[in-house]
C-alpha positions as CSV (number, residue, x, y, z in Angstrom):
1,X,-12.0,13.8,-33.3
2,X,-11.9,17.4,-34.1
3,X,-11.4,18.8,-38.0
4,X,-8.2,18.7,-39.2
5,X,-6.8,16.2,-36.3
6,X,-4.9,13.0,-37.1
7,X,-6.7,9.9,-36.8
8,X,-6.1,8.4,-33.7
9,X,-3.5,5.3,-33.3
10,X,-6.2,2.8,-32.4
11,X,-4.2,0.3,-30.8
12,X,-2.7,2.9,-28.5
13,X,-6.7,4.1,-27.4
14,X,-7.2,0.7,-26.5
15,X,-3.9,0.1,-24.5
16,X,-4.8,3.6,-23.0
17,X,-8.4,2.0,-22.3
18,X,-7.1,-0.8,-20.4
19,X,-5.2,1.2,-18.4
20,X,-7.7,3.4,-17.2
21,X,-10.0,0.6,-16.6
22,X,-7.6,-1.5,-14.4
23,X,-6.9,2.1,-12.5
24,X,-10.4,2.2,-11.6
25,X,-11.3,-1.2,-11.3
26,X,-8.8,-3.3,-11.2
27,X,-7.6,-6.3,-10.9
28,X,-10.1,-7.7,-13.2
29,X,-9.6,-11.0,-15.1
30,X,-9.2,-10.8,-19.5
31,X,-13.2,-11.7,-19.4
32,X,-14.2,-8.6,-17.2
33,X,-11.8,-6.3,-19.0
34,X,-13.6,-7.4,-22.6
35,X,-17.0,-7.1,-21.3
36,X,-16.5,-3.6,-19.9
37,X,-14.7,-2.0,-22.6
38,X,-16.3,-4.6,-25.0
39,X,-13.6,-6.0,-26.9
40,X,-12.9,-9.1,-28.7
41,X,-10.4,-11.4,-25.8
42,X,-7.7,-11.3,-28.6
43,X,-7.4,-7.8,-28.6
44,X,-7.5,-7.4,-24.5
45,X,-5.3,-10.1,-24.6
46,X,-2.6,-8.4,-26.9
47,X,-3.5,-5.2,-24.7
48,X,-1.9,-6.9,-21.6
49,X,0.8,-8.3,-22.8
50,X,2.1,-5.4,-24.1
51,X,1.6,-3.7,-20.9
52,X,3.1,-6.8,-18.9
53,X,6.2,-6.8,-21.4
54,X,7.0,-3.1,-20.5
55,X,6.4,-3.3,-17.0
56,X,3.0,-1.4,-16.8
57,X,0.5,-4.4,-16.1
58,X,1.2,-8.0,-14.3
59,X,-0.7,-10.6,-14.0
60,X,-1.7,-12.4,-10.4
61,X,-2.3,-15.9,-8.6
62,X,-6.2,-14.9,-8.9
63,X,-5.7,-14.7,-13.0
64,X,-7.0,-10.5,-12.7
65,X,-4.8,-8.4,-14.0
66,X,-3.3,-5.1,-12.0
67,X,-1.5,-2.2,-13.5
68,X,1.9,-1.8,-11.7
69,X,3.6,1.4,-9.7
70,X,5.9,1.7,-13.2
71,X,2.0,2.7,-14.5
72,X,0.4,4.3,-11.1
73,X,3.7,7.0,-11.2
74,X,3.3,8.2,-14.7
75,X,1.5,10.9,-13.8
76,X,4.0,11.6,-11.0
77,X,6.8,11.2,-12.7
78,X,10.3,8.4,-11.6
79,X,10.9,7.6,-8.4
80,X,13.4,5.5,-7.8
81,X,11.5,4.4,-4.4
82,X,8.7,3.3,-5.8
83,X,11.2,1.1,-8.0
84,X,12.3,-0.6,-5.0
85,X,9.2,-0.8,-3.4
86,X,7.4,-2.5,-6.6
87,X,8.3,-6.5,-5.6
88,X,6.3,-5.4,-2.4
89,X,3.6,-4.6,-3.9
90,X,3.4,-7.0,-6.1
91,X,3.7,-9.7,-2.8
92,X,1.1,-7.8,-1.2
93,X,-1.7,-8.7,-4.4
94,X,-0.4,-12.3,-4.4
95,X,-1.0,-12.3,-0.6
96,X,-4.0,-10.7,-0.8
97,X,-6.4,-13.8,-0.5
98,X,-4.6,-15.8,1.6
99,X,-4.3,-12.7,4.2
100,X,-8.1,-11.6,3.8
101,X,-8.2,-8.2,5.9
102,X,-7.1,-5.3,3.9
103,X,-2.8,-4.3,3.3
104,X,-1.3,-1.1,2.3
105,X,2.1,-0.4,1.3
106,X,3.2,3.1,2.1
107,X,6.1,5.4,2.7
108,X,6.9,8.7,4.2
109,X,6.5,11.7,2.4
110,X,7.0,14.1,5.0
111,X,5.0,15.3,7.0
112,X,2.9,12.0,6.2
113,X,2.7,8.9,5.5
114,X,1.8,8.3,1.6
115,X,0.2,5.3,0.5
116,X,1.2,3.9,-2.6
117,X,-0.5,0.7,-3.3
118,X,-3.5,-1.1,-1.6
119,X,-4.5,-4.7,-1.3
120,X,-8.5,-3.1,-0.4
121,X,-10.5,-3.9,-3.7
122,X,-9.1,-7.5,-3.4
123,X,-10.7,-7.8,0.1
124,X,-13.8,-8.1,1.0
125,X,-13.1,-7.1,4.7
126,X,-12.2,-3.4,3.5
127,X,-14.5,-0.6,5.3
128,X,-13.2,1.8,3.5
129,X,-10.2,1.8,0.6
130,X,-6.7,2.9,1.0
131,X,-5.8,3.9,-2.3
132,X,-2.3,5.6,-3.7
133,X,-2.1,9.0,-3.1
134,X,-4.1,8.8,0.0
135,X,-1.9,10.8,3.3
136,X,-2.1,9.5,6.5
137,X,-0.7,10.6,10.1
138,X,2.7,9.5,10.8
139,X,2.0,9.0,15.1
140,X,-1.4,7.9,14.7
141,X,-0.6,5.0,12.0
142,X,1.0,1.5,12.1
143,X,2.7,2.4,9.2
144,X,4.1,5.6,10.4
145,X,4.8,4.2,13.7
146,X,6.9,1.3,12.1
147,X,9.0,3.9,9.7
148,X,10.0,5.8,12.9
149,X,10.5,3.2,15.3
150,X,13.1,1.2,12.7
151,X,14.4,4.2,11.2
152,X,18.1,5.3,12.4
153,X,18.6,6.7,15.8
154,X,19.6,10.0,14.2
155,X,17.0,10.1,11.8
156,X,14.2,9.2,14.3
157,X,15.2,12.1,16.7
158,X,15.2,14.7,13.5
159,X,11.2,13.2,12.4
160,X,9.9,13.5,16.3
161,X,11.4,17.0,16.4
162,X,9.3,17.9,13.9
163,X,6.3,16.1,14.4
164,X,6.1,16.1,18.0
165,X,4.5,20.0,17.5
166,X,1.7,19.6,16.0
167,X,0.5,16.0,17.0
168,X,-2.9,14.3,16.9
169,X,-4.7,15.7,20.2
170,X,-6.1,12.4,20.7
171,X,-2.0,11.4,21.4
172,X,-1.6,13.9,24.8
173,X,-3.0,11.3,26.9
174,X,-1.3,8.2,25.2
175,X,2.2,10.2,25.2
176,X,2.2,12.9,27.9
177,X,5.9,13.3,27.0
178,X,8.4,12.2,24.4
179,X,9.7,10.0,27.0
180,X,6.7,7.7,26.7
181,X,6.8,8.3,22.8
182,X,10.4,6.5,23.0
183,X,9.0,3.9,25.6
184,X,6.5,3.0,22.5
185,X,8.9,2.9,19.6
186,X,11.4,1.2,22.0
187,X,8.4,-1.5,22.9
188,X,7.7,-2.0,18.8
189,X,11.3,-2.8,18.2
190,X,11.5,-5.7,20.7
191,X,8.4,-7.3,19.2
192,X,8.9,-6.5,15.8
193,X,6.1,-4.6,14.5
194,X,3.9,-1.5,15.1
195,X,0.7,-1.3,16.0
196,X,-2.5,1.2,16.3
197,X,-6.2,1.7,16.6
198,X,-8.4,3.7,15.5
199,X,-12.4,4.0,16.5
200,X,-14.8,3.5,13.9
201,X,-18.6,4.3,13.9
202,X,-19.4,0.8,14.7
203,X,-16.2,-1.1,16.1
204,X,-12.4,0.3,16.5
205,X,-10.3,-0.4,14.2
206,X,-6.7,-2.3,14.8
207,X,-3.6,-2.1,12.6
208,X,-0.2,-3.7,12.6
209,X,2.8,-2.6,10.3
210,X,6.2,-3.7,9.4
211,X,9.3,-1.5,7.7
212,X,10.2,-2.3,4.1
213,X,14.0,-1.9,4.8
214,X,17.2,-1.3,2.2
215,X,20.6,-0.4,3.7
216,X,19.3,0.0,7.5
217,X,16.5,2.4,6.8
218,X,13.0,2.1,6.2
219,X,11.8,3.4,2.9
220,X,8.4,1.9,3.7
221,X,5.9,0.0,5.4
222,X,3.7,-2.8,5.1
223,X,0.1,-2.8,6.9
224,X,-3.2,-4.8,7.7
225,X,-6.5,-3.6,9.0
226,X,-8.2,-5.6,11.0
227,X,-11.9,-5.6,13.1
228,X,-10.8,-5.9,16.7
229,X,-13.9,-7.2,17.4
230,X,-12.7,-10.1,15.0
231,X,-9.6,-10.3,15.9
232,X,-7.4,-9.2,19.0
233,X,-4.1,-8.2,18.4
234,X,-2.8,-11.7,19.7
235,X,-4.5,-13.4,17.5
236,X,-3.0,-10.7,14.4
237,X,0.1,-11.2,15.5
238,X,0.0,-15.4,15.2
239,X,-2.2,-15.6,12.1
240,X,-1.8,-12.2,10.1
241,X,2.0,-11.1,10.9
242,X,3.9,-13.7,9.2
243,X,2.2,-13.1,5.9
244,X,3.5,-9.8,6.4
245,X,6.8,-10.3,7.3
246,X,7.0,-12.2,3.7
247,X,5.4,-9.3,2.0
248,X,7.9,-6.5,3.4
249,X,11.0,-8.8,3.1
250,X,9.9,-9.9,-0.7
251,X,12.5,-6.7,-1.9
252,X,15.2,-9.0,-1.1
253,X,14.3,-11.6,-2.9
């Protein structure tokens, strides 16, 4: 420390430790966490229930320990969104195994999509990682797609007003016109869920996505990514949907 500064509150430095080892690691289990920062269990232990007691840490199905959106928004300061969206997230690390391909909970923050929480490190099927504060497209993603199909007529006409501008060019051919935009969202409202692919260097990509909804309007979405030369969108919508469906209606329970 430099001269003349107060000795540091050591507990605090090692709750602060944990923290920013489960932000760049995490989950991890008690074990992992004391070997890394090399720490006796007692004191890692103490460490996390401290942080689970205030709301900044929980503990999953797998044992690993994740630090909660109450911790990821510190640096961004309340949102009362992420508040609601929280018992998603926390669904979407308990689902994580059973579900395999990699989830994302995001929301809009206009003009994109925002992703606040990622299920990626605890699959092993994640090409690349979706992690918070990563911005997506709104047209070109499930997510996005499932926000502005299920959002309020009058909401949905004011976000395609200003997004239809300055789409993806990659979206002329699929939407010549915003009457085949409304076809789309019309389509993902019958069936329940939206869905998207995108090319990747070796395969393309498919992704389906359901709203997170509180009073009639969407104030997120649930996604999984998905291989579609593993899996057709058939078969995502038998085996992976349903998982989903628990994960984006876990904020009423």
């Amino acid at each position: 420390m430099p001269p003349g500064h107060p000795a540091p509150v050591r507990v605090l430095v090692r709750g602060l430790e944990v923290m920013a080892l489960l932000n760049c690691h995490g989950p991890l289990t008690t074990a992992a966490i004391s070997q890394r920062l090399r720490l006796a269990r007692t004191t890692v232990n103490r460490c996390l229930a401290t942080l689970e007691a205030m709301g900044f840490a929980e503990r999953l199905k797998t044992r690993r320990y994740a630090l909660t959106l109450k911790a990821k928004t510190l640096s961004h300061g309340f949102d009362a969104a992420v508040e609601r969206l929280e018992p998603v997230r926390a669904a979407m690390h308990a689902a994580a195994l059973r579900m395999q391909w990699p989830m994302s909970l995001t929301r809009l923050r206009y003009p994109e999509m925002f992703v606040e929480d990622s299920s990626d490190r605890d699959s092993g099927l994640a090409v690349e990682l979706f992690e918070r504060g990563v911005s997506l497209p709104v047209l070109t993603t499930a997510s996005g797609r499932s926000v502005l199909a299920f959002s309020s007529p009058r909401a949905r006409e004011t976000l395609i007003e200003l997004l239809w501008p300055s789409r993806a060019p990659e979206l002329y051919d699929l939407w010549p016109d915003r009457a085949a935009l409304e076809r789309e969202l019309d389509a993902t409202r019958e069936r329940g869920f939206a869905r998207a692919i995108r090319p990747l260097r070796l395969t393309e990509q498919g992704s389906i996505a359901v709203p997170v909804m509180l009073e009639g309007e969407p104030i997120g979405a649930v996604a999984v990514r998905f291989a579609l030369s593993a899996l057709s969108f058939d078969e995502a919508r038998r085996r992976l949907l349903p998982i989903l469906l628990d994960v984006a209606l876990s904020r009423r329970a």
